[in-house]
C-alpha positions in Angstrom: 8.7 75.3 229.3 12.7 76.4 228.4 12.9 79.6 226.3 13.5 78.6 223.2 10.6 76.7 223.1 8.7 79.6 224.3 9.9 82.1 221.4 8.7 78.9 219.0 5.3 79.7 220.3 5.8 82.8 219.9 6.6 83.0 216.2 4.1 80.6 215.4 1.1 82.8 217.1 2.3 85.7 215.7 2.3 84.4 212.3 -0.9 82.7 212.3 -2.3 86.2 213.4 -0.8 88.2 210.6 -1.7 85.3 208.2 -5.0 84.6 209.5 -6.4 88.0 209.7 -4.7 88.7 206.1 -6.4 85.9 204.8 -9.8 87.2 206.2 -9.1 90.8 205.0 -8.3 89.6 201.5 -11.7 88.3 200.9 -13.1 91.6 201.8 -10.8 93.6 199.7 -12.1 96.9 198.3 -12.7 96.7 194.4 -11.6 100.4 194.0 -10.3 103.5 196.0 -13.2 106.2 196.6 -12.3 109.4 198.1 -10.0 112.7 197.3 -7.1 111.6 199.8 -7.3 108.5 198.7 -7.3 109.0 195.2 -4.8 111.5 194.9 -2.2 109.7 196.7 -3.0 106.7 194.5 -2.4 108.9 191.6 1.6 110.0 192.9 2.4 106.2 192.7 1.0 105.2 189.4 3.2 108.7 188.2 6.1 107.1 190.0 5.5 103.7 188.0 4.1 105.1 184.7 6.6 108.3 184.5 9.6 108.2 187.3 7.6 111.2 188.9 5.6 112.6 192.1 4.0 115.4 189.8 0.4 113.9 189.3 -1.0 112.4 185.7 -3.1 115.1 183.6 -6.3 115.3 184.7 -6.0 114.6 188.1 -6.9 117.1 191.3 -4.2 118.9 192.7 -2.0 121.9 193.6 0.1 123.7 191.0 3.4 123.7 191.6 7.1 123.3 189.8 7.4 123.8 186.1 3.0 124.2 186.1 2.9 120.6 186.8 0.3 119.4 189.7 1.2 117.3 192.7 -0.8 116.0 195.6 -0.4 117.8 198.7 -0.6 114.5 200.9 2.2 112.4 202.4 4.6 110.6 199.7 5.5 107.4 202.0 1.9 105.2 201.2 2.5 106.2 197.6 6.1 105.1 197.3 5.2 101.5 199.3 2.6 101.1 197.0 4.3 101.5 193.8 5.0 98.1 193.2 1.4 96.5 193.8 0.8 99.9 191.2 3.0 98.4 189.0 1.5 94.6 189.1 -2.0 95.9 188.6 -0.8 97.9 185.8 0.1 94.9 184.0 -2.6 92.7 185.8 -5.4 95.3 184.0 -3.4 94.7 180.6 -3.5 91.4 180.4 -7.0 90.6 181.4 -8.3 93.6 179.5 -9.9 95.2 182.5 -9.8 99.2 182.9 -6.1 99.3 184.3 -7.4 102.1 187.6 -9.4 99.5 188.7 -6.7 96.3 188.1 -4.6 99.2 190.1 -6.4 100.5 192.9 -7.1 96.9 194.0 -4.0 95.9 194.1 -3.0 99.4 195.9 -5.1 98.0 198.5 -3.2 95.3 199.3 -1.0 97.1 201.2 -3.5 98.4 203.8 -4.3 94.6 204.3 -0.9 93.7 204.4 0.3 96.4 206.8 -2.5 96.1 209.0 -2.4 92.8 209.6 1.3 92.4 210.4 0.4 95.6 212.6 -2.0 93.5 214.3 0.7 90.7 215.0 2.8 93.5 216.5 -0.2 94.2 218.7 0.1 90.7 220.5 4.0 91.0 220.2 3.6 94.4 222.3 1.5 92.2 224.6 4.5 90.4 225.7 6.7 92.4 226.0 4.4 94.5 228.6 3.7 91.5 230.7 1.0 90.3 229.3 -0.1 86.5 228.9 0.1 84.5 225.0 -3.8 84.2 225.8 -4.4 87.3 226.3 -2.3 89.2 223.9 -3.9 87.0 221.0 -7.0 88.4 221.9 -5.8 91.1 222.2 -4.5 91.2 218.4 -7.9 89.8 217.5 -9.7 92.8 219.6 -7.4 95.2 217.5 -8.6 93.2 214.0 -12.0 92.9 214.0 -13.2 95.0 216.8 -11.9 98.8 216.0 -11.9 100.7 212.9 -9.0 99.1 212.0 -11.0 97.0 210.3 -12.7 99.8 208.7 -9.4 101.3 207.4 -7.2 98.5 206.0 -9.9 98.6 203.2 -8.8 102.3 202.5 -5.6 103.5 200.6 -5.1 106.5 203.9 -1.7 107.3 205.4 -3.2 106.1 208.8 -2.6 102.2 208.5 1.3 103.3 207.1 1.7 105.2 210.4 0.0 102.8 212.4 2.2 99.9 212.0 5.9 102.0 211.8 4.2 103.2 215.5 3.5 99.8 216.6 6.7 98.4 215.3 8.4 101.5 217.1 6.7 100.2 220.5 8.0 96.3 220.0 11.7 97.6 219.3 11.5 100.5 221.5 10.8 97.8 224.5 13.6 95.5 223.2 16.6 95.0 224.9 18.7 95.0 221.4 20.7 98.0 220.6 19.6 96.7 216.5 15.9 96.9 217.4 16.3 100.6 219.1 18.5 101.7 215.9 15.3 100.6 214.1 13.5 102.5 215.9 15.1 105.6 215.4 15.4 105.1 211.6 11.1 104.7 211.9 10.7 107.6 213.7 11.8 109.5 210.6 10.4 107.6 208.3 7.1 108.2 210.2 7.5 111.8 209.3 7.2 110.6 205.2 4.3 108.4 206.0 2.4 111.6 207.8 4.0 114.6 209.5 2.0 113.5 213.0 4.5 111.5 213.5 6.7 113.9 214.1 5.3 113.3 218.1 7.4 109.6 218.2 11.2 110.9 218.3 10.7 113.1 221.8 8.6 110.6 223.4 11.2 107.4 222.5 14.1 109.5 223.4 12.6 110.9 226.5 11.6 106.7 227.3 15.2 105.3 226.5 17.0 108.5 228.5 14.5 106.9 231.5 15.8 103.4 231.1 19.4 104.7 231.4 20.5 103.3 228.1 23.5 105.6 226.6 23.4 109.1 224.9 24.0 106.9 221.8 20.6 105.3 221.8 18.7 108.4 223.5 19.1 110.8 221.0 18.7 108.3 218.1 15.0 109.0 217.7 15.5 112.6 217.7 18.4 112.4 214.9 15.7 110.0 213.2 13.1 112.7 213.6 15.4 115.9 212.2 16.3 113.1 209.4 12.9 112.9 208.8 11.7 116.5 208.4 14.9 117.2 206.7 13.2 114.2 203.9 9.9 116.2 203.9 11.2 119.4 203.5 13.0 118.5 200.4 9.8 116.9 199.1 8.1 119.9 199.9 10.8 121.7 197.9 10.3 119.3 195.0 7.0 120.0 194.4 6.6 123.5 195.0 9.8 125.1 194.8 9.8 125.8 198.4 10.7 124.5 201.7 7.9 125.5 204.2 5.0 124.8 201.4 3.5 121.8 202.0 -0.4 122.5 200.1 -1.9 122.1 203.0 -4.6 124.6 205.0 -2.1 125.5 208.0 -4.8 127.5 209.1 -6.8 124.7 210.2 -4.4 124.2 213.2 -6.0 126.3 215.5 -7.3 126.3 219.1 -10.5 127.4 218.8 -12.7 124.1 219.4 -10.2 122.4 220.8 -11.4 121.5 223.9 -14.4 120.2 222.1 -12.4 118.0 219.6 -10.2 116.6 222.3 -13.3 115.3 224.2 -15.2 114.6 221.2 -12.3 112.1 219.9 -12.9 109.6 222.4 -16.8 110.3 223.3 -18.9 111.7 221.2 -20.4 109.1 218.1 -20.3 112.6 215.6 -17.9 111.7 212.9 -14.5 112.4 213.3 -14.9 111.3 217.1 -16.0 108.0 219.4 -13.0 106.2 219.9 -15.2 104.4 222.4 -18.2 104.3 220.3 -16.2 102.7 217.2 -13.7 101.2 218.8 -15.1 99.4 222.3 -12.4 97.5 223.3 -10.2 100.5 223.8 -12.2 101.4 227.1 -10.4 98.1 229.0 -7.2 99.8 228.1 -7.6 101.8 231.0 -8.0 98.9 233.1 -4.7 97.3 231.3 -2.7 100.8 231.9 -3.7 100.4 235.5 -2.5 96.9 236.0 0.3 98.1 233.3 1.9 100.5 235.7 2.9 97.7 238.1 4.3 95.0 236.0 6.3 97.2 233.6 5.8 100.9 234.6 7.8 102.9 231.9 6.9 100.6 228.9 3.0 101.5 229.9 4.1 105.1 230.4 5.2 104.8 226.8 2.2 103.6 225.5 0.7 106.6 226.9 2.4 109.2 226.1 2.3 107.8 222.6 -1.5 107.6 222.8 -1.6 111.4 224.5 0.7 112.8 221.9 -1.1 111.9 218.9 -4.7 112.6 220.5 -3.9 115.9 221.8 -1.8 116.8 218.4 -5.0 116.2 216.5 -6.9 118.2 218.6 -5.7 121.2 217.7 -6.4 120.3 214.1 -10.2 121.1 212.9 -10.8 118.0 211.1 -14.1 118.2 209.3 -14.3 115.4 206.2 -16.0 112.1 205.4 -14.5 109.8 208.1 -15.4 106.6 209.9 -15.1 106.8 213.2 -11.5 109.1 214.9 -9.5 108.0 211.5 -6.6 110.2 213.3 -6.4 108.3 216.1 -5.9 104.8 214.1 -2.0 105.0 214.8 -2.8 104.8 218.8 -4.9 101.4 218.5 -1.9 99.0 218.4 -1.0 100.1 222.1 -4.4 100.7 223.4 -5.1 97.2 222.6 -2.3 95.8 223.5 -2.7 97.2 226.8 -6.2 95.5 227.0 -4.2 91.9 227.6 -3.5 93.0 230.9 -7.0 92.6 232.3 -7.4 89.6 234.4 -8.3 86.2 232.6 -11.4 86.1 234.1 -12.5 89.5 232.2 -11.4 88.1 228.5 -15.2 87.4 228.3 -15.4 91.2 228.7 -12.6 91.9 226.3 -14.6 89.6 223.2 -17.7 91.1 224.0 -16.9 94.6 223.3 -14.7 93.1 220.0 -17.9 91.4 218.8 -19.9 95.0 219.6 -17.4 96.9 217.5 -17.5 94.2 214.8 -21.1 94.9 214.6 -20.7 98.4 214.3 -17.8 98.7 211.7 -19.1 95.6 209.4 -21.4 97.1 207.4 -18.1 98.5 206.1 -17.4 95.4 204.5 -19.8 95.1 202.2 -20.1 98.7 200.9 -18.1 102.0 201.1 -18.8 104.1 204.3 -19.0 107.2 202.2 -22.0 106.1 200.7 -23.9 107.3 203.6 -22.5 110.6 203.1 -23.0 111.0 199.6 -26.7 109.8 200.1 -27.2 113.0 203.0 -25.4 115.3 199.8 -27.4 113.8 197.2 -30.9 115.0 199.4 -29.6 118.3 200.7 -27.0 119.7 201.7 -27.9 120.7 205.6 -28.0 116.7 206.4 -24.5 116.2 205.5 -23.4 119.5 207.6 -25.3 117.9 210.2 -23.8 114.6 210.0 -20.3 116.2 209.8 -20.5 117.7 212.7 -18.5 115.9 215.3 -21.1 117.2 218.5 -24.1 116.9 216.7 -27.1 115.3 216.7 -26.0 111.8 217.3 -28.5 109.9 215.5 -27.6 111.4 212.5 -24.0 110.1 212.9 -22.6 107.1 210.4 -22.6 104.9 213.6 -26.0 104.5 213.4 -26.6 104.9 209.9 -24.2 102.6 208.5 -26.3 99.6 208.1 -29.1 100.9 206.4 -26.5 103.1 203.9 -24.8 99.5 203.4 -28.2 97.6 202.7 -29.0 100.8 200.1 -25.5 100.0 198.3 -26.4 96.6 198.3 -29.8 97.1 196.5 -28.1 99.1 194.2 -25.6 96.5 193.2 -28.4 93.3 192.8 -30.5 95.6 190.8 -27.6 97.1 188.8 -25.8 95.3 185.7 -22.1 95.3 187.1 -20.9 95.0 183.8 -23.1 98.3 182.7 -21.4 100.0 185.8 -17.9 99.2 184.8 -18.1 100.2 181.4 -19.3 103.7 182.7 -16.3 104.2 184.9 -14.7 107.6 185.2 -17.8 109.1 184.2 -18.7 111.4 187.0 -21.9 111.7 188.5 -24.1 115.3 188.1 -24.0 117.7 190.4 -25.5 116.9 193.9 -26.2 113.0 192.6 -22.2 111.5 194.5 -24.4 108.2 195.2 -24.7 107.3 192.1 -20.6 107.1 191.5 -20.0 104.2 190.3 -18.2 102.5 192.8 -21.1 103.1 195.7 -23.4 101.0 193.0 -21.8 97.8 193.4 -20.8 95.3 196.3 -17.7 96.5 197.6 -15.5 93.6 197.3 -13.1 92.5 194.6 -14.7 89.7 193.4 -18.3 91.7 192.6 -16.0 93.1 189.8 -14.9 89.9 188.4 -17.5 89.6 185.2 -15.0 92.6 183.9 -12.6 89.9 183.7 -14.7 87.4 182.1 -15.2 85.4 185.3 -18.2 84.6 187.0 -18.9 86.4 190.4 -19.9 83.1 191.7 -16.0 82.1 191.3 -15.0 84.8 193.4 -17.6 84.3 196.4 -16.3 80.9 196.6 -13.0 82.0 196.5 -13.6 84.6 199.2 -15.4 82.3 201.0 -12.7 79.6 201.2 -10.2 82.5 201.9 -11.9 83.4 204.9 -12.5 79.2 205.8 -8.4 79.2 206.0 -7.9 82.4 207.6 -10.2 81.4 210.7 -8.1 77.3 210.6 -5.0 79.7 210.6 -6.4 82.0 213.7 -7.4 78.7 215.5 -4.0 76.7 214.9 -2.3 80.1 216.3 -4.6 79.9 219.2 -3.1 76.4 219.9 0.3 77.8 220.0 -0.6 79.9 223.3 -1.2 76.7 225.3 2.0 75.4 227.5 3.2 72.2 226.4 2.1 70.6 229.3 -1.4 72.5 229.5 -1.8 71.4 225.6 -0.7 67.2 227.0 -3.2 67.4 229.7 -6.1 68.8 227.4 -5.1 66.3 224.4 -5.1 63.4 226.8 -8.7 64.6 228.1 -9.8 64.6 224.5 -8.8 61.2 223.5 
């Protein structure tokens, strides 16, 4: 096969993954946005559509700063790319008469689905480029879709899926051979910074890779110019909001040592929450088979993956995370090269790699279907002392979401069959009492768009078939793209056996 037929393949997998897996996420899109982070950082871009400004409506949680006014104290990148989809469910709302936050927030959404399924295109893409085979980096890509909390996470509005695919779109250009691609690397790395300060770790480690492959001092210190670039932008957001450069709003002093050693380990083995990047994400174990194999084939580009991996998990380490997570949210940005390193494994182990992607579709689908902080809110709602104990990252591990998910997810269901969904929307943004979070309304309904759809006058049967035939064409999609990894003369012989 010559090699522009090759790179025809390659488009054409590569856009059936990003398609496909869109297509698939879409009919499992969220209905709302439930959760502080969340919430607040949806709040900065309906400001920025609504009013030209970060400082947040009246109303809303957050810190005091310039001229009294209150502004989040998260990352300003998500909120700025989600503007526009802001915007359009702004005027969406309007028109059909729905309560505009939820017209909003769902559209908001879309941009987790979007990002994360181009990110999982990268994924095979970063395959490729580190010796692995078409087959196997479209499983790979698949692996990274449905079998890891990325699954989990391009359903919420977090910074993580942003920094996730500038990260994996860092690695595909970083491992180019095109001066354009490493420019764009270096303008990501601080643009990274914007989308969360973590990725503050990607300028050293891409500079320190280029200054390996010998390229010139032009290229190797573009990721660290992009980086100073970057915290230069931050810093004047900081000053923005609160007057000062070095004020952020967040608790600095929960970057500490103490317990580190425990949260490094616990990130990748224990099922505590916060933790199990083996637990909720199984296919990432064969990426230590793929590094192995990796570090023959193309020995630097592996090391990069790597050190990209060992940055951002021992960064978060020293941070004592301690909120309502599924699964080692911090370590989302790490999954695109863990996985792709998992299309290195030999063919005759992919049955390996799709088992564990089916075992981490099991445990992350209940996810689907209801919010994951329902089981959290149903430990608060009962006492106190159970959610402590299911927040703690080495704690009993049978009180950890892992294996609690399901039965939280079959309790939201019941709620939403046995409640009015009409009745629950016309209650919205009236809070729940004290110590009774389960009864928000948003962990009373299915949580998918198209439960909401009677607001709008439309039947919910509508929107199940809709859903239904979205995810019908998303798996054609996945299957044509599959078709574009077989060689032209492999794909003759099989045709010809078929007829």
């Amino acid at each position: 096969m010559n090699q522009e037929t090759s790179n025809r393949q390659i488009f054409k997998m590569s856009l059936a993954l990003g398609v496909g897996i869109g297509l698939i996420y879409l009919a499992f899109l969220k209905p709302g946005i439930w959760g502080i982070d969340g919430t607040e950082m949806f709040w900065v871009s309906h400001s920025l559509v609504t009013k030209g400004s970060f400082a947040l409506p009246e109303g809303a949680a957050g810190i005091v700063g310039r001229g009294g006014q209150t502004f989040a104290m998260r990352y300003p990148l998500i909120s700025i790319l989600a503007a526009p989809f802001v915007a359009i469910g702004l005027f969406l709302g309007t028109l059909f008469h729905v309560p505009t936050r939820y017209a909003a927030t769902i559209c908001a959404l879309l941009l987790s689905v979007i990002l994360t399924a181009i990110t999982a295109s990268l994924v095979a893409l970063i395959a490729l480029r580190l010796g692995g085979s078409k087959k196997g980096a479209y499983l790979a890509a698949l692996a990274f879709a449905f079998g890891t909390i990325a699954l989990v996470y391009s359903r919420e509005f977090f910074a993580e899926p942003v920094l996730a695919f500038i990260t994996a779109l860092m690695l595909y250009w970083g491992m180019g051979n095109d001066y354009r691609e490493h420019a764009g690397a270096s303008i990501l790395s601080g643009l990274s910074i914007l989308a969360k300060p973590a990725g503050i770790i990607l300028g050293p480690i891409f500079s320190a890779y280029f200054f390996l492959k010998k390229y010139p001092w032009r290229i190797i210190l573009g990721p660290i110019i992009g980086t100073a670039g970057g915290v230069f932008l931050y810093l004047c957001y900081n000053f923005l909001r609160f007057e000062s450069f070095f004020t952020t709003g967040q608790n600095s002093e929960r970057f500490q040592l103490t317990g580190m050693p425990e949260r490094l380990i616990g990130m990748i083995l224990s099922p505590g929450t916060g933790g199990g990047l083996f637990w909720y994400c199984p296919p990432t174990i064969l990426a230590i088979w793929g590094f192995r194999r990796g570090l023959r084939i193309k020995p630097l580009e592996t090391w990069l993956v790597a050190g990209v991996f060992l940055a951002y998990w021992v960064l978060h380490a020293f941070w004592a995370f301690r909120g309502w997570n599924w699964g080692p949210r911090f370590l989302v940005p790490v999954l695109p090269g863990l996985l792709a390193l998992t299309a290195l494994i030999p063919k005759k182990r992919w049955d390996l790699l799709l088992g564990l992607t089916f075992l981490g579709l099991f445990f992350n689908a209940p996810t689907l279907v209801a919010y994951y902080q329902r089981y959290f809110a149903e430990l608060e709602s009962k006492n106190t002392i159970y959610l402590l104990e299911a927040l703690d990252l080495w704690g009993n591990p049978l009180v950890s979401p892992l294996f609690n998910g399901w039965a939280a997810a079959f309790n939201q269901l019941g709620d939403a069959f046995s409640n009015n969904v009409q009745d629950v929307l016309n209650n919205v943004g009236g809070p729940p009492g004290e110590g009774d979070i389960v009864n928000s309304d948003l962990l009373k309904i299915v949580a998918v768009w198209w439960w909401v759809l009677p607001a709008a006058g439309i039947p919910i049967w509508v929107g199940f078939f809709v859903a239904l035939l979205l995810i019908i064409l998303g798996i054609w999609v996945l299957r044509w793209g599959w078709l574009q990894t077989i060689d032209q003369e492999q794909w003759i012989i099989e045709n010809e056996e078929t007829e």
